[in-house]
MARSETI-403538 format. One line per field, with one value per residue (C-alpha): residue in three letters; y, z, x. Coordinates in nm, 4 decimals. Layout:
N
bapa ALA	...
yy Y	...
zz Z	...
xx X	...
//
This chain:
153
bapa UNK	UNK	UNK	UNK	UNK	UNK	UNK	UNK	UNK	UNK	UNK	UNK	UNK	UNK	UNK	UNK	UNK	UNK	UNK	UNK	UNK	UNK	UNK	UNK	UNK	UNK	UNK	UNK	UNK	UNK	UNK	UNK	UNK	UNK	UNK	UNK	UNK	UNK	UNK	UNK	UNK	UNK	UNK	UNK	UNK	UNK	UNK	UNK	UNK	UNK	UNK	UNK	UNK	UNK	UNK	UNK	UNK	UNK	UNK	UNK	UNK	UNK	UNK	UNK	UNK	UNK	UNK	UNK	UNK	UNK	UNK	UNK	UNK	UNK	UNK	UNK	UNK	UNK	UNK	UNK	UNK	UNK	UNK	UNK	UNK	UNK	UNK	UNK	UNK	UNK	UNK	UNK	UNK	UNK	UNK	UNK	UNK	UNK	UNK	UNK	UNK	UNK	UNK	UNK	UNK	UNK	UNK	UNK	UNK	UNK	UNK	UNK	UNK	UNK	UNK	UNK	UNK	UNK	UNK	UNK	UNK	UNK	UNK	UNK	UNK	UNK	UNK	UNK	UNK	UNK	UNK	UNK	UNK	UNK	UNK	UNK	UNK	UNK	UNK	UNK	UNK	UNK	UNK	UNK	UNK	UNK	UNK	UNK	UNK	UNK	UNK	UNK	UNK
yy 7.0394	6.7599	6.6855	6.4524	6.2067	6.3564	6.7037	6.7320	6.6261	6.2373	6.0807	6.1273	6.4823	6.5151	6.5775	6.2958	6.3577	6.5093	6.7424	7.1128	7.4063	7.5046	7.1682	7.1755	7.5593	7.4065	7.1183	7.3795	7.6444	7.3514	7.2440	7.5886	7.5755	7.2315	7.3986	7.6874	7.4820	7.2764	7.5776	7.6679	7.3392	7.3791	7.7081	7.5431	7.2314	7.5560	7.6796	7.3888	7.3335	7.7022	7.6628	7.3682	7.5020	7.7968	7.6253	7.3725	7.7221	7.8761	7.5807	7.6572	8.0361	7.8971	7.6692	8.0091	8.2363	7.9685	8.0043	8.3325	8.3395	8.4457	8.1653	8.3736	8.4727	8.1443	8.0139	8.2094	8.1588	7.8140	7.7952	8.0057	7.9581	7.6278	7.3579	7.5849	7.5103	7.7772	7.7502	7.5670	7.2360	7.2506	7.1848	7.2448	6.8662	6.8723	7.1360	6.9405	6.6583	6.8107	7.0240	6.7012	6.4825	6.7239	7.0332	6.8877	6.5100	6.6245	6.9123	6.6389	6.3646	6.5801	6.7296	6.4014	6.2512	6.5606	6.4654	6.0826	6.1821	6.4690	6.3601	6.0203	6.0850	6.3124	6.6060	6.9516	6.9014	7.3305	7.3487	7.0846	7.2705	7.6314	7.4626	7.3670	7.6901	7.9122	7.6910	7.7467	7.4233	7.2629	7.4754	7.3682	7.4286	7.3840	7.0198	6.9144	6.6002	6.5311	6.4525	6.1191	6.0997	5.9525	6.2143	6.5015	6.6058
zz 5.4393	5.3004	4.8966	4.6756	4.5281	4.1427	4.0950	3.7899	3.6537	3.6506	3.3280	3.2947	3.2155	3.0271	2.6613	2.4440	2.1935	1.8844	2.0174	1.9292	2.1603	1.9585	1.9412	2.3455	2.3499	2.0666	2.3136	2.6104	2.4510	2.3548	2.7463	2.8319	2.6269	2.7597	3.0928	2.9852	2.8442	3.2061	3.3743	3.1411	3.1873	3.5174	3.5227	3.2867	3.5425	3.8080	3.5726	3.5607	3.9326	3.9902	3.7139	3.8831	4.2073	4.1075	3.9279	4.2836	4.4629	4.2009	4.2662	4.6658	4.5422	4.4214	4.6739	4.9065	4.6940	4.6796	5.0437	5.0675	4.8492	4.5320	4.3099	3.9685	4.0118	4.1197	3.8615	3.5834	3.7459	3.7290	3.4149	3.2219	3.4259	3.6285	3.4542	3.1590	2.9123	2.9298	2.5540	2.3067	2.3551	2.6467	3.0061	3.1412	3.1416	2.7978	2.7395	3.0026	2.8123	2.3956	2.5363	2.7214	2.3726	2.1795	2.1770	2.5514	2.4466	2.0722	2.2851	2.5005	2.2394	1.9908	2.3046	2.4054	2.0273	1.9970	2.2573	2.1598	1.8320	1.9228	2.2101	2.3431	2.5086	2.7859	2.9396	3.1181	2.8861	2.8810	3.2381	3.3778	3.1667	3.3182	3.6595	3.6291	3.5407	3.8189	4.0610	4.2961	4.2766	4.6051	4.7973	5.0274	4.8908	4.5265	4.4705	4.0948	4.3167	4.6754	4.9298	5.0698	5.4034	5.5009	5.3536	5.5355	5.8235
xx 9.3377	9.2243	9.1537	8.9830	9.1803	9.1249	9.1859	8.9884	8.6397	8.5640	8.5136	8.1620	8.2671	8.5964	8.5309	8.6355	8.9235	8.8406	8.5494	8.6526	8.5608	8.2588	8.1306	8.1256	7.9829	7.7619	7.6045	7.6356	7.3987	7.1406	7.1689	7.1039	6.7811	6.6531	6.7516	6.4734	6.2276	6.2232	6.1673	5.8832	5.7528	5.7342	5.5908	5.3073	5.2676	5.2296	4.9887	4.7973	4.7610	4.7017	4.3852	4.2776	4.2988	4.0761	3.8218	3.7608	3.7731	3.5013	3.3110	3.3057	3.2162	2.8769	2.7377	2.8360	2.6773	2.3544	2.3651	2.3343	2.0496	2.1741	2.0561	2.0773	2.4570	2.5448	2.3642	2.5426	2.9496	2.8431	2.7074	3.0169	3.2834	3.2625	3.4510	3.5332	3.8030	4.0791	4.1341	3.9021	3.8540	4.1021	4.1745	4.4930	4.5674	4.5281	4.7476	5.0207	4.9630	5.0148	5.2985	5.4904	5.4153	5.5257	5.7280	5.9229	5.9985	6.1283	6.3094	6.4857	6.5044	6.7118	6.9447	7.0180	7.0748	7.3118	7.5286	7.5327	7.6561	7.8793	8.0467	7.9805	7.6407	7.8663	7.6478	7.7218	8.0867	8.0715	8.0162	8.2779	8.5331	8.3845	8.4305	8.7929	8.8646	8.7034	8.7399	9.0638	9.2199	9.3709	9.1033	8.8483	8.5017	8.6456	8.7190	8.6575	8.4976	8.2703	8.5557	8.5359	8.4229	8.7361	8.9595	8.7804	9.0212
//
């Protein structure tokens, strides 16, 4: 059976000296947030293509219903809803757009300041320490590290 080389993380994920336990489960739980907020993000960025999506959609609706020869219903889903902001003043973009300024970049910007000043910028510290300790070291399919394709028997 072949092995990588290093039977532990690479430096890019050992925590540097002086960083105490909490610290680490400190930097891991604020990960684990970012890690939500991207998910939300993306749940908004679905939201905002779903919207979008239904409002070209909508817009089909009416020239059908026109067709058809209902000119006063058509009239009025084009009128109220066609093109209407989802909240005031507000198209999804918009929304996309305040939410990614805003609440997201300070989100990221104070993560990533946290780790610069806590433990030399190093990320995923809590789970490169969970790692080496459920993986079963020496087994295949548990390397700390990708095998080289040389090293693979």
């Amino acid at each position: 059976m072949a092995t990588s080389q290093h039977d532990g993380p690479d430096a890019a994920h050992v925590r540097p000296e002086g960083v105490d336990d909490t610290t680490v489960e400190a930097l891991g739980k604020l990960s684990e947030a970012l890690e939500v907020v991207e998910q939300a993000r993306g749940f908004l960025y679905g939201f905002h293509r779903l919207t979008g999506k239904a409002d070209l959609a909508l817009g089909e609706a009416v020239e059908m219903l026109r067709e058809a020869g209902h000119d006063e219903l058509a009239d009025t889903v084009d009128r109220e809803l066609v093109g209407r902001n989802v909240i005031e003043g507000r198209w999804t973009f918009q929304i996309v757009e305040d939410y990614d300024d805003g609440y997201y970049a300070t989100f990221r910007d104070l993560e990533r300041a946290a780790r610069e000043q806590l433990a030399n910028g190093k990320r995923h510290l809590f789970e490169a320490e969970m790692k080496e300790d459920r993986r079963t070291h020496g087994l295949r399919h548990h390397e700390a590290l990708p095998v080289d394709a040389d090293e693979v028997e």
